[in-house]
C-alpha positions, 0 to 999 in steps of 0.5 A: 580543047581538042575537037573530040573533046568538044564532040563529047561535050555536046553528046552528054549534053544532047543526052541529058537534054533527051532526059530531060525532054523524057521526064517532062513528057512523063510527068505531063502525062501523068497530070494529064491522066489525073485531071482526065480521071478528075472531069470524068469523075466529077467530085461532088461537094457532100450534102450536109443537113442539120437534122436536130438540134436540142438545146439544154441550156442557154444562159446569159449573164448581162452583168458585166462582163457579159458571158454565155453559157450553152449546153446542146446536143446537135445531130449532123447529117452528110451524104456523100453524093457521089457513085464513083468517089469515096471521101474521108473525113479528117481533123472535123471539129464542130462548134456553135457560133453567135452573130460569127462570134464562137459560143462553144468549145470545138468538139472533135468529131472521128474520123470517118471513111464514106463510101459511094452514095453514103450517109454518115450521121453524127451526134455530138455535145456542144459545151460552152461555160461562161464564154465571154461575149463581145459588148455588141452582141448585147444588144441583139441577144435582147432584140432577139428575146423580144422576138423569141428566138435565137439564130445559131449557127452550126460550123463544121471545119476541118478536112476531107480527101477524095478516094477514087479506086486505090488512088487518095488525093491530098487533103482539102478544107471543108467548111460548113454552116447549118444554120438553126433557129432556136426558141427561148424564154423570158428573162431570168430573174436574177439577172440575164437570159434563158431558156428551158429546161429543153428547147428543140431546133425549130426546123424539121430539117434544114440544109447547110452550106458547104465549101469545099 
């Protein structure tokens, strides 16, 4: 190999080095811009508040196997506490759960857009016919019919992306329990629990925790 060869061989590869070198600079520029918008802005976690939750049905079968029936309408409440961030919400499904073990069908909730320092409010109806329940579960459900209440909890899953200006970030998991403490009536005499016909949520208005 000559030596004007050789010189041409390193020029190129000085030359893509200086590309190389172009495109790192830039990319962490645009990282640095993005995480600097980020700490300024410092996106806030919404609140969410369980406003009402009425329960319509709440019927439990104790012959074997053990199953739940469970009718409600709840009415969920999100504020975004943000001046600067717009959130949207994606793919949100809420459903009621027992002692962690799911009572009720996911319902989907729309998809919604909150502006600045915005309250969105749902009011979904939450379905549960003759949802099998785990043998362990038993035992409490009777302990609480004793006491004359129920523990339920209110879950919301699904996704949010941050809005700053025209820029959308990717999207994030958002999970929320509301928890909601629901009074009930004696045994029913053909066999299991209920309540009714309408039984309301015992708060006025009870916070939930969210991860985001």
């Amino acid at each position: 190999m000559s030596s004007k060869d050789c010189g041409h061989h390193d020029h190129d590869k000085a030359r893509l080095h200086l590309i190389l070198s172009i495109i790192a600079v830039f990319i962490a520029l645009v990282l640095f811009v993005v995480f600097l918008v980020w700490i300024i802005l410092l996106p806030t976690k919404p609140r969410f508040v369980l406003q009402d939750a009425t329960v319509y049905a709440f019927n439990v079968s104790t012959t074997e196997p053990s199953t739940l029936s469970t009718s409600m309408q709840i009415t969920v409440a999100s504020k975004n506490r943000m001046g600067k961030v717009g959130i949207y919400y994606q793919k949100l499904d809420v459903y009621a759960t027992y002692r962690s073990q799911q009572v009720t069908l996911p319902t989907l909730l729309p998809s919604t857009y909150q502006d600045h320092n915005e309250i969105a409010v749902w009011s979904p109806f939450l379905y549960g016919d003759m949802i099998p329940l785990a043998p362990e579960l038993m035992m409490p459900l009777e302990q609480d019919q004793n006491v004359g209440a129920v523990l339920l909890n209110i879950r919301l899953n699904g996704c949010v992306k941050w809005k700053v200006g025209t820029w959308i970030s990717g999207k994030y998991d958002l999970n929320v329990n509301c928890p909601a403490y629901i009074k009930f009536g004696g045994s029913n005499p053909n066999g299991g629990i209920t309540v009714g016909p309408v039984m309301k949520f015992e708060s006025v208005v009870q916070g939930c925790s969210v991860d985001v």
